[in-house]
N, C-alpha and C positions, 0 to 999 in steps of 0.2 A: 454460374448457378451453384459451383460447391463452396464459393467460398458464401455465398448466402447463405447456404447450407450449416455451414460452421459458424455462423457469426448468426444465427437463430437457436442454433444448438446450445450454444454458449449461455446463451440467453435464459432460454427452458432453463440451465442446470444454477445458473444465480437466482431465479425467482426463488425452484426448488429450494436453495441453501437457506434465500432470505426468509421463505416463510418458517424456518427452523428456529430463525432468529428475528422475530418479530419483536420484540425490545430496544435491537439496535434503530436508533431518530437517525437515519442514512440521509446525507444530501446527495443527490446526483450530478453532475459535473456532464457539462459537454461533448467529453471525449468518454465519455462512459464510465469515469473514477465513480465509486461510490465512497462515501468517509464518512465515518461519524466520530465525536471526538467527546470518549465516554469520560474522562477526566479533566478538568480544566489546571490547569499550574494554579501556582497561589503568587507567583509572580509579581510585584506591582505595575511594571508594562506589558502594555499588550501588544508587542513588538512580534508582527509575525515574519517569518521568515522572508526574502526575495532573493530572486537567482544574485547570484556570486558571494553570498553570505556562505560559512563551513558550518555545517549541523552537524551537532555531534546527539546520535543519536542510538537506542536500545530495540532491537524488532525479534521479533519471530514472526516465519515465513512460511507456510499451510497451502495447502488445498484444499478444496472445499470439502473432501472427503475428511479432513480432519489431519491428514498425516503430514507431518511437521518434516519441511527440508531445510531450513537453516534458522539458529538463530544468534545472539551473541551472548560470548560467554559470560558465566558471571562476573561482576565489579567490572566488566569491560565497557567499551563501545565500540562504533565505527565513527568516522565523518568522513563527510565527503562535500565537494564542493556545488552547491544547488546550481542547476540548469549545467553545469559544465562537468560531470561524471560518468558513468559505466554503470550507474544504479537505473533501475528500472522507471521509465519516464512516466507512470503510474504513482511511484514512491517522491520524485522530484515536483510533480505537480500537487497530490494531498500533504508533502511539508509546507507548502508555501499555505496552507490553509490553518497553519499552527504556531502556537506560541511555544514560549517555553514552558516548560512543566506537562505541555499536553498531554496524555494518552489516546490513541488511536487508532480505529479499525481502518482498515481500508482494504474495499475490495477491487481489486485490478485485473480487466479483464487482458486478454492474453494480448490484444494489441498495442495494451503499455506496461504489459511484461515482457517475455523472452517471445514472444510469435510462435512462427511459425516451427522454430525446430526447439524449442524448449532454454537449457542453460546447457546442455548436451550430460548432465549430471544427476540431478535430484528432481528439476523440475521436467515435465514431460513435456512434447511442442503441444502448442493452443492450450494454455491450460489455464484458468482463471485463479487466480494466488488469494489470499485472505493474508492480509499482515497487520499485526501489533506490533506497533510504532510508540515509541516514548524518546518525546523533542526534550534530550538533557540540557542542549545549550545549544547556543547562538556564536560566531564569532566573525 
């Protein structure tokens, strides 16, 4: 019953967000990803991402209350290796919905984020994450 509990809670506090953000055209995904992908690259393939491909990619990482726990620094990125990483299984399923050039929201609820006890750092446990996402490259 409590974990129903939480996982309705959750729920209420993403509608709340979304009706804030009524602009965002969000798809919903199976496992609960929400993404919308408010930039499109200028690319000429539309080559999107699949597990064991390296994205190298630009985010900042929020809660829906707005307060920002990580992002990357300027002129930097991260990569990392699709389906076979420590990234948030939330952020490994909406890159695979992206090209290169993309820009994108993506809301991740805590079950394909950090769960139950959070990143024991900046993100708190159960917490539903908001992340901009920019797909630099492909390799």
């Amino acid at each position: 019953m409590l974990n129903k509990n939480l996982v309705v809670n959750e729920q209420i506090e993403i509608k709340l967000f979304l009706e804030m953000h009524k602009d965002w055209d969000l798809t919903k995904t199976g496992s609960g990803l929400q993404y919308y992908i408010y930039e499109h690259g200028n690319i000429d393939t539309m080559y999107t991402t699949k597990a064991g491909d390296i994205a190298e990619i630009e985010y900042v990482i929020s809660l829906l209350d707005g307060t920002e726990c990580y992002r990357t620094e300027d002129d930097e990125y991260e990569e990392f290796i699709v389906d076979n990483s420590e990234i948030e299984a939330g952020v490994q399923e909406g890159i695979k919905k992206m090209s290169i050039g993309d820009r994108a929201k993506l809301i991740i609820p805590s079950h394909l984020g950090h769960g139950l006890i959070g990143d024991m750092d900046k993100i708190p446990p159960l917490t539903t994450l908001v992340i901009d996402i920019y797909l630099i490259g492909i390799i």
